[in-house]
C-alpha positions, 0 to 999 in steps of 0.5 A: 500500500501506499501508506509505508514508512519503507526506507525513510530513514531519520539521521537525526532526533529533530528528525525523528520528533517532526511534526509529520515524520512520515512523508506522507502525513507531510504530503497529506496536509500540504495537499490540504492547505494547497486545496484550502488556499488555492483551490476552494476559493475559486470553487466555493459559494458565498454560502460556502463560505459564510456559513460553512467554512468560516464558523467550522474553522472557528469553532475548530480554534476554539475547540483547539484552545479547550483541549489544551486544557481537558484533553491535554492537562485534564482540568474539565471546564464548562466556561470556554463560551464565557471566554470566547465573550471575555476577548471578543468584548475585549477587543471591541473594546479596544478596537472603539476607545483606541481606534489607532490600533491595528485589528490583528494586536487587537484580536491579541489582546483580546486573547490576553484578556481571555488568558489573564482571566483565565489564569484567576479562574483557574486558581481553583484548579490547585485545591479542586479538580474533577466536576468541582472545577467543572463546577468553578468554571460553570461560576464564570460562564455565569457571572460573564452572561450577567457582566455583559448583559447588564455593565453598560461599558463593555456594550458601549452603551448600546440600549439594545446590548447589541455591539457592531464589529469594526471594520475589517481592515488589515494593514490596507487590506479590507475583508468585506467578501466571504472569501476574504473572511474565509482566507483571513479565518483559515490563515489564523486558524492554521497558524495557531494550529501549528503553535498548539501542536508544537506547544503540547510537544514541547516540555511544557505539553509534556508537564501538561500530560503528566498532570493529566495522567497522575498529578501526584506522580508529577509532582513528586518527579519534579513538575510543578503543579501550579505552574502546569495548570495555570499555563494551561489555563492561561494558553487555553483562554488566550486561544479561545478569546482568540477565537471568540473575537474572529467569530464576532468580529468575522462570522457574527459582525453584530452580536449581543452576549447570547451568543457566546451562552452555556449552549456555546460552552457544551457545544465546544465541550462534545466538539472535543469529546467527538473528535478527540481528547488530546488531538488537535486534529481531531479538533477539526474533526469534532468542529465539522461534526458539530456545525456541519451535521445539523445543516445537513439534517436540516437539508436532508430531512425533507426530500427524505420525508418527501419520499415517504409521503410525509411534509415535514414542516420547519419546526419538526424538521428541527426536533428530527436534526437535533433527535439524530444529532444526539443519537448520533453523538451516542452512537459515536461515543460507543463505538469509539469513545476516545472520538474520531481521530481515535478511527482516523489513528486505527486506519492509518495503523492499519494501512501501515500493517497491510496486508496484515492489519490486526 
């Protein structure tokens, strides 16, 4: 088969420890990014874009963000809407009072907003863990829904609380079409998935990991327990606010503080769990599951019923998208609970194996 690590020697331990030090994983994801970069702008809809891509790759940046902390450090937590809110009404913040700033410092500091806020709810993380934390960090998606919706200052004092996102404009270069968003998304997107993937590779993922798995283990051989935790809250939030400032500022454009509510918060949550604690590409993988699915039931539904002699209307289209949604969810954790880069690893061990998979 083609999937063979046949004759590709390492020299070196750089080499041994790539990110892809198998070629054809290499060539796999060049393709990838080629297809997104080059080719899918030329091919796809406004819809496409707008409504598929953009908030898919979003949700996937945010997903990366929560499994840093749940899946690679193991600290549970149900407040990541609560910091995908925290940098987005950060950075509109800074984008209106110090209007001079460029927009990419903006989503930054929107994102180091998120982080510091991150590290003060993750103090708890020294004394509690387990569903006590999942509990303190449920506190602070709660506290920010009420924060947003009732200080007038982070709204701009807006009668309505809704806030307009700035425009677009980077170094000269104004995003208004759907394609320019979706390139603007995927180029951040993939950038801070190359750095989270290098980062939990690196000794500090590594003092994550071993927390994770037995944190009294750790730190009798060294790891300091605070330090690992607080980082993960903190690189954790930083990409999360990162990601709730691009779906404010690029998918949502006028947005009020139900839209990074708890439902935010469990959809990010089953997005890791779907696709894989501990993989950033199973990220991706969840994100698509979560946002794409629904819209396919929805499309789907119809003709479906049609067939049957049955009209579906509107809102029993809905009820049916989430009672397959869910059950699918189930079917999936089943079958696979460790999530579908879990399949996706046992394949490529297969192929490697073949032609005697076990």
């Amino acid at each position: 088969m083609f999937y063979r690590e046949a004759g590709q020697y390492k020299t070196s331990y750089r080499a041994d420890m790539a990110v892809f030090p198998i070629a054809q994983d290499r060539l796999a994801v060049g393709a990838i990014l080629v297809i997104a970069f080059f080719v899918l702008p030329f091919i796809g809809t406004e819809y496409f874009f707008s409504s598929i891509m953009v908030p898919t790759l979003i949700l996937a940046l945010a997903a990366i963000g929560l499994n840093i902390l749940v899946g690679y450090c193991g600290q549970v937590s149900l407040g990541s809407g609560a910091f995908m809110a925290i940098g987005a009404y950060a950075a509109y913040n800074f984008a209106i009072r110090v209007p001079e700033l460029p927009l990419l410092l903006v989503m930054l500091l929107g994102g180091g907003v998120s982080a510091m806020v991150g590290i003060v709810f993750g103090i708890p993380s020294l004394r509690i863990k387990g569903f006590y934390l999942a509990v303190a960090t449920l506190a602070a998606q709660f506290f920010f829904d009420w924060l947003f919706a009732r200080v007038g200052w982070f709204t701009n004092y807006t009668p309505s609380g809704a806030v307009f996102a700035p425009k677009l404009d980077i170094f000269g270069w104004t995003a208004d079409k759907p394609v320019e968003r979706y390139l603007l998304v995927l180029a951040i997107v993939s950038l801070f998935a190359l750095l989270a993937k290098n980062l939990v590779r690196g000794h500090v993922g590594r003092q994550w990991m071993a927390i994770r798995d037995m944190d009294i283990a750790a730190e009798i051989i060294g790891i300091r327990p605070m330090y690992a935790k607080l980082t993960a809250f903190a690189v954790s939030s930083f990409i999360i606010g990162v990601a709730g400032v691009l779906w404010a500022f690029v998918h949502l454009g006028s947005w009020e503080p139900l839209a990074f509510n708890i439902d935010r918060s469990f959809q990010l949550l089953f997005a890791i769990i779907i696709g894989g604690l501990g993989s950033i590409a199973g990220c991706f993988l969840g994100a698509a599951f979560m946002w794409i699915l629904p819209i396919f039931l929805d499309i789907a539904l119809p003709p479906l019923g049609q067939l049957v002699g049955w009209t579906i209307d509107k809102a029993t289209v809905a009820h049916f998208a989430l009672m397959i949604f869910g059950a699918l969810i189930v079917f999936f954790l089943i079958v696979e609970p460790h999530g579908l880069a879990r399949l996706w690893s046992i394949a490529k061990e297969k192929l490697r194996l073949w032609p005697f998979p076990h």
